[in-house]
MARPA-604476 format. One record per residue (C-alpha): x, y, z. Coordinates in steps of 0.2 Angstrom, whole numbers, plus 5000, padded with zeros to 4 digits. Layout:
<recs>
XYZ ...
</recs>
This chain:
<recs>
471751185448 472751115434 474351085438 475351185427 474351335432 474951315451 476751305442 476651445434 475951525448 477251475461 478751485447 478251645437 480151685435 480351495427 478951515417 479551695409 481251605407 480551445397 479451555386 480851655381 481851505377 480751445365 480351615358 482151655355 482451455346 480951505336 481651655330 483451595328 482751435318 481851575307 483151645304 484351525300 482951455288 482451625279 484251665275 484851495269 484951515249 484351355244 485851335230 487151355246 487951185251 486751085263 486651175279 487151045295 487251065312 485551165313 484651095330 485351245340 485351375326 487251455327 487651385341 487951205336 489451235327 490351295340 489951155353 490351055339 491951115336 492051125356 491950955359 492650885343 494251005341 495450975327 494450805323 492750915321 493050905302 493550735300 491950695312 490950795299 491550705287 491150505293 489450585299 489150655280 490250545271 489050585255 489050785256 490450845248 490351015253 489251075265 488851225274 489051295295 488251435303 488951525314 488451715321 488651835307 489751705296 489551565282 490851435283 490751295269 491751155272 492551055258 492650875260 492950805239 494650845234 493950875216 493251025225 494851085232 495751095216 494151195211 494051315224 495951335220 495851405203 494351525208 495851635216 495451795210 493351785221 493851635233 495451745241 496551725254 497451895258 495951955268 496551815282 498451875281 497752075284 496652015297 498051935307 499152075303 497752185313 497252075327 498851975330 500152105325 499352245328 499852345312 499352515310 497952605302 499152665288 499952505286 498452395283 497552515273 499152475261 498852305263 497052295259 497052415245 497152265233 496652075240 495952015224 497252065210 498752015206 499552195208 498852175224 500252205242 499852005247 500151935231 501552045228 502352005241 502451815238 503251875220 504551985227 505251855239 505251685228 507051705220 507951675238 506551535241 506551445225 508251465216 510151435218 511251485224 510251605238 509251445243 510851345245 511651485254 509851485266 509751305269 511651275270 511751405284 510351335295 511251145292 512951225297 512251285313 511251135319 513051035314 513851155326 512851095338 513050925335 514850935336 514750985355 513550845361 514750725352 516250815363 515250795376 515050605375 513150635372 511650695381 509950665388 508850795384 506950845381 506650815363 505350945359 506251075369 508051015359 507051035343 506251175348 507751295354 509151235341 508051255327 507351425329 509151445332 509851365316 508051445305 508351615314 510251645311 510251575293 508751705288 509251865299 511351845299 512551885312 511252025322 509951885323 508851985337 508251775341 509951785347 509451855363 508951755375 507651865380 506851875362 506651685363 505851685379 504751805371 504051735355 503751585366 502551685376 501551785363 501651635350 500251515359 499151665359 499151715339 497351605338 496551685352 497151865346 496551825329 494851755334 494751955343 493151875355 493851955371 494752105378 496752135372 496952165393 496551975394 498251935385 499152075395 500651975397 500851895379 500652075372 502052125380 503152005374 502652025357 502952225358 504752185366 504952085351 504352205340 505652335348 507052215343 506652195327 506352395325 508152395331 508752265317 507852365305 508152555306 509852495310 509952415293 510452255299 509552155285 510952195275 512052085282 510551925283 510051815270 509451875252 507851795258 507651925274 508452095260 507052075248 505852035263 506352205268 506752285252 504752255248 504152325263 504952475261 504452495244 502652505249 502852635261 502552525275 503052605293 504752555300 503552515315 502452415307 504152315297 504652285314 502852245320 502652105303 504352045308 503151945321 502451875308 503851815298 504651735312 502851635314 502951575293 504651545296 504751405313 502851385318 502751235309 504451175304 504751165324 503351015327 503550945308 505550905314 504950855331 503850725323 505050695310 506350635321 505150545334 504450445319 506050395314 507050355328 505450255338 505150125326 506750025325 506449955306 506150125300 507950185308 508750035298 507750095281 508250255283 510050245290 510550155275 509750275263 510650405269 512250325271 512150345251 512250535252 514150525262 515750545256 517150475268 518750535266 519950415275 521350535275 520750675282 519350595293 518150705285 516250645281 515250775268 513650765268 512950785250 511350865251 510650855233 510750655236 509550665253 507850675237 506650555235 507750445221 509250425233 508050405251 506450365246 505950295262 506550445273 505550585261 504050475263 504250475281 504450635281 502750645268 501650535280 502150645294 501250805287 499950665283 499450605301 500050745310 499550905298 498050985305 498151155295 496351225288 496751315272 495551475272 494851575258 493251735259 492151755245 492351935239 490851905228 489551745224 490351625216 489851445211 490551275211 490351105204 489651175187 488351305197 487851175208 488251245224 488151435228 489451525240 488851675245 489851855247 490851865262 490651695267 492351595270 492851415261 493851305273 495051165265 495351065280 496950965278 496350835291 495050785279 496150765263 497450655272 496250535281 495150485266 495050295264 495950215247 496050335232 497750445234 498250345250 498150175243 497650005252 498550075268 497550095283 497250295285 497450285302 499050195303 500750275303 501650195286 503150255282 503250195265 501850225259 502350375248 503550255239 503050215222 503650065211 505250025224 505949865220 506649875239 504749915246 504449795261 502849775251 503249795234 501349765227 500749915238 500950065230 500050225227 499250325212 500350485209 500150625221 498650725220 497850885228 497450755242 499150775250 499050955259 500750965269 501151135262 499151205256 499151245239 498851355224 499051515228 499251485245 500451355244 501951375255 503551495247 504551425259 504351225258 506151195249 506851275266 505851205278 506151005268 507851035264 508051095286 507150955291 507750815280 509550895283 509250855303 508750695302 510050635291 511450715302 510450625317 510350455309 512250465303 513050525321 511850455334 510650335340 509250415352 508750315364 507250345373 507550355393 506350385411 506250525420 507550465431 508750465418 508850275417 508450195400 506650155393 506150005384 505150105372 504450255365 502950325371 501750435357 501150595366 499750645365 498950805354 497450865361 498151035366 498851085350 498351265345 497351255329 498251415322 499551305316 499651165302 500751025314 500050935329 501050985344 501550875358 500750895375 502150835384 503950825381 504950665380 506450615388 507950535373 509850515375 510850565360 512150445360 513650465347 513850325336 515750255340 515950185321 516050375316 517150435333 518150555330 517750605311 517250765303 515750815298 515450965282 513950975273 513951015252 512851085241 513750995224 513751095209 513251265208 511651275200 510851095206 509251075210 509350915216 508950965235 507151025229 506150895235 504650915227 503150885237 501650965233 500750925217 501351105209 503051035212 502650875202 502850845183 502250675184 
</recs>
C-alpha cells in the first residue's frame, strides 16, 4: 500500500486539517492577488496573505517600519495588507510633503472621530456632529484647530499658558531646595509634577487633576487608549480602565456644567467655547475632556523625561548646556533674586540645549502620523495609486533614521547632541553641520496635522530643563540610595505605540542636589516685553522661514 494512503487512512482528521490549510492559503493568496491594483505601491509581506503584517509588526514592534525600510531600501512607498485594510507605508520624505498637501482626500479627522468613539466613547449625537464634515475646511475637526490657535500661538495668552506651568514646576523646586534636596524616581518625578504644572496652567484653580484620585485615574485608563482604539476585543476586557476613565469624565462634567473653565486658561475657554458652539453634549464635553488631557501630557511627559535624562547623563553635554543657559539669567545681587528670561532659552541664545532637545524627538519619537483616503488619489505624478478607504502611514521612526541627507554625516544611530547646530563657531566639530531642516524632522507631524500645541509643550520642557540645570545637579544613585557611577539607558520595548515618545520600562533612581553657588537666592521667571515672540522656538519646518 503506498504509504501515504495508510496515512491518511490512520490520520483522516490530519489529513482534512492539511487540505484545508492549503485550500484556505490558495484562496487567501487569490485574493490578495485579484484585488491588488497593479498602479498601488508594491504589495510586501505577501507569504502568509493578511496575516504577515501582523506577525510582522508582532515581532518587530515600533522598529517594524524602520525594518521595512533596511529590507526595501529602494521602495519608497509600498503597500501592507491586512483583513479588510490597505496600509501604504511611506518611506521618501519627498513623499511625505506630498501626501501632506493632498489634505482635502488624504485626511486625518476620520482618526480623531474614531478615537473619540472607541476611546472616549462619545455619543451617537456627538460624533455624528463630528463626522458631518472630515474633508472640508468648514468641517468640526479642522474647525476646531482654528478656534483654539490664538491661546496656542500668540502673546500674551501663550505667555500667560506657559508662564503658569513654569511657576508651578518653580514652586516645586523651591521645596526640594528647603529640603536640602532629594532622591527620587525620575519618571515618576517628571511624570506627577508635570501633569501637575500642564494641568493647573490649562484648567486654573478647579483643576479636576488636582485630585489625587483623578491622577490615579488617567494613569489607569491612559495605557489602554491603543487597545480601545484597535476595538479587536470586548470593552468587559478593560473593565477596570473604563472605570476610571468614566470617573474622570464625571470630574470633568462637574468642571464643566459648573462653569469652571472660566476661571482656566484662554486656551481651555475657547476649548470650551467651541464645543458648545456645535451643540456638543455637556457629557460628551466632559467625555472629550479625556482627550484633551491625552494631547495635552501624553507626550510632553516622556519628551521631558528624556530631555532631562539626555542631558544630565552625559557630563559634556550638562557643561554645554549649563553655560548656555546661564546667558538667559539676571542676578540681582541686592535682592538675591535670579529671573529667568524666557525669550533668551531659543536656539540663537542656547543652541546646543534646543538641539538636544531636537535629537530627542529624533531618537526617541516613534509617532506614526495617519491619513484615509476618502477617495483615489495618486502620488508621485500618477505613479502610485491609493485606493479609497485605504490609510497612508508617515512613520516618524523612518524620517529620523535615514542615513546622511537632513541628518548629516552623524551616525543615525548615535545620540548627538549638537547635531541640530548649524554654522556654530563654538560647535565641538565645527565642519559638521547640517542642510536646513526639512519634512525629515517629524517631532510634532505636520501640515495639517502638525501639533497646535508645540510652542507650550517646547517652551515647558525647555523651561524645566533650564531651571534644572541652573539649581541642581542630578546625580544618578542605586537602589539602596548610595551613589552610582553612571547612568543607566532603560530600555523601550514596552512603550505603547499610541503615543509619539518612547517610554521608559523602568524607572531610574537620581538625587536632585541643590547647587550651593546659588544657596539661598530667588528664583522668578519673565516673559520680557509684551508682545515678544522670542520664546517660540520654531521647530518644525512650517515654523521655519529659512
Amino acid at each position: 500500500m503506498n504509504p501515504l494512503s495508510e496515512v491518511a487512512m490512520s490520520h483522516p482528521i490530519l489529513v482534512v486539517a492539511a487540505g484545508t490549510a492549503v485550500a484556505t492559503y490558495m484562496l487567501l493568496s487569490s485574493l490578495l492577488r485579484l484585488t491588488q491594483d497593479p498602479k498601488e505601491p508594491p504589495l510586501v509581506l505577501s507569504t502568509l496573505p493578511f496575516l504577515s503584517p501582523i506577525l510582522g509588526m508582532v515581532k518587530w514592534s515600533m522598529d517594524f517600519y524602520v525594518h521595512m525600510r533596511e529590507t526595501y531600501p529602494n521602495l519608497s512607498i509600498y503597500t501592507l495588507r491586512f483583513p479588510g485594510i490597505r496600509i501604504y507605508v511611506v518611506n521618501s520624505t519627498a513623499l511625505v510633503v506630498e501626501v501632506q498637501r493632498k489634505w482635502r482626500t488624504l485626511i486625518f479627522p476620520p482618526v480623531s472621530a474614531h478615537a473619540s468613539e472607541f476611546a472616549m466613547g462619545g455619543s451617537k449625537k456627538a460624533l455624528a456632529i463630528i463626522r458631518a464634515d472630515m474633508a472640508t475646511e468648514a468641517g468640526f475637526m479642522h474647525g476646531f484647530t482654528k478656534a483654539i490657535r490664538p491661546a496656542l500661538s500668540c502673546e500674551p495668552a501663550l505667555d500667560q499658558l506657559t508662564g503658569n506651568a513654569l511657576e508651578v514646576m518653580s514652586g516645586s523646586l523651591d521645596s526640594i531646595v528647603r529640603d536640602g534636596g532629594q532622591n527620587v524616581k525620575l519618571v515618576d518625578w517628571v511624570r506627577h509634577n508635570l501633569l501637575l504644572a500642564t494641568t493647573d496652567s490649562v484648567y486654573g484653580p478647579s483643576n479636576p487633576l488636582r485630585d489625587p484620585k483623578n491622577e490615579t485615574a488617567w494613569h489607569t485608563f491612559h495605557p489602554t487608549i491603543m487597545f480601545l482604539m484597535l476595538n479587536l476585543v470586548p470593552l468587559s476586557v478593560f473593565r477596570k480602565a473604563i472605570k476610571a476613565r468614566d470617573s474622570l469624565a464625571n470630574s470633568f462634567h462637574q468642571y464643566h456644567t459648573q462653569r469652571q473653565y472660566e476661571q482656566g486658561s484662554h486656551y481651555i475657554r475657547l476649548w470650551t467655547e467651541y464645543f458648545v458652539s456645535q451643540g456638543i453634549p455637556d457629557e460628551d464635553i466632559a467625555k472629550f475632556h479625556n482627550g484633551g488631557l491625552f494631547a495635552l501630557i501624553a507626550n510632553t511627559i516622556p519628551t521631558a523625561f528624556w530631555m532631562i535624562y539626555r542631558v544630565f547623563s552625559d557630563p559634556s553635554v550638562v557643561e554645554d548646556c549649563r553655560r548656555e543657559v546661564l546667558k538667559a539669567v539676571d542676578f540681582d545681587e541686592k535682592s538675591g533674586v535670579c529671573t529667568i528670561n524666557i525669550p533668551c532659552i531659543n536656539r540663537s541664545t542656547c543652541p546646543a540645549l534646543v538641539s538636544t532637545f531636537q535629537e530627542v524627538f529624533r531618537v526617541h519619537g516613534m509617532a506614526n502620523s495617519v491619513r484615509l483616503a476618502t477617495e483615489d488619489t495618486h502620488l508621485d505624478g500618477g505613479k502610485y495609486l491609493i485606493k479609497k478607504g485605504g490609510l497612508v502611514m508617515l512613520p516618524a521612526r523612518v524620517q529620523h533614521r535615514l542615513h546622511g541627507g537632513a541628518w548629516g554625516p552623524y551616525d543615525v544611530d548615535k545620540f548627538v547632541h549638537r547635531r541640530f547646530v548649524r554654522n556654530m563657531k563654538d560647535s565641538a566639530e565645527p565642519s559638521q553641520s547640517i542642510p536646513n531642516p526639512s519634512a525629515a524632522f517629524r517631532g510634532f507631524g505636520g501640515g495639517t496635522t502638525l501639533c497646535p500645541g508645540r510652542h507650550f509643550a517646547t517652551t515647558e520642557i525647555l523651561g524645566l530643563a533650564a531651571m534644572l540645570l541652573l539649581r541642581f545637579d542630578l546625580v544618578p544613585v542605586a537602589a539602596d540610595g548610595g551613589e552610582r557611577q553612571e547612568w543607566i539607558l532603560p530600555p523601550t520595548k514596552n512603550s505603547s505605540q499610541a503615543e509619539a515618545m518612547e517610554q521608559p520600562d523602568h524607572d531610574i533612581d537620581v538625587q536632585l542636589r541643590p547647587r550651593k553657588e546659588f544657596a539661598g537666592k530667588k528664583w522668578q521667571i519673565s516673559f520680557g516685553e509684551e508682545g515678544s515672540d522670542g520664546h517660540k522656538t520654531a521647530l518644525a519646518v512650517e515654523d521655519l522661514s529659512e
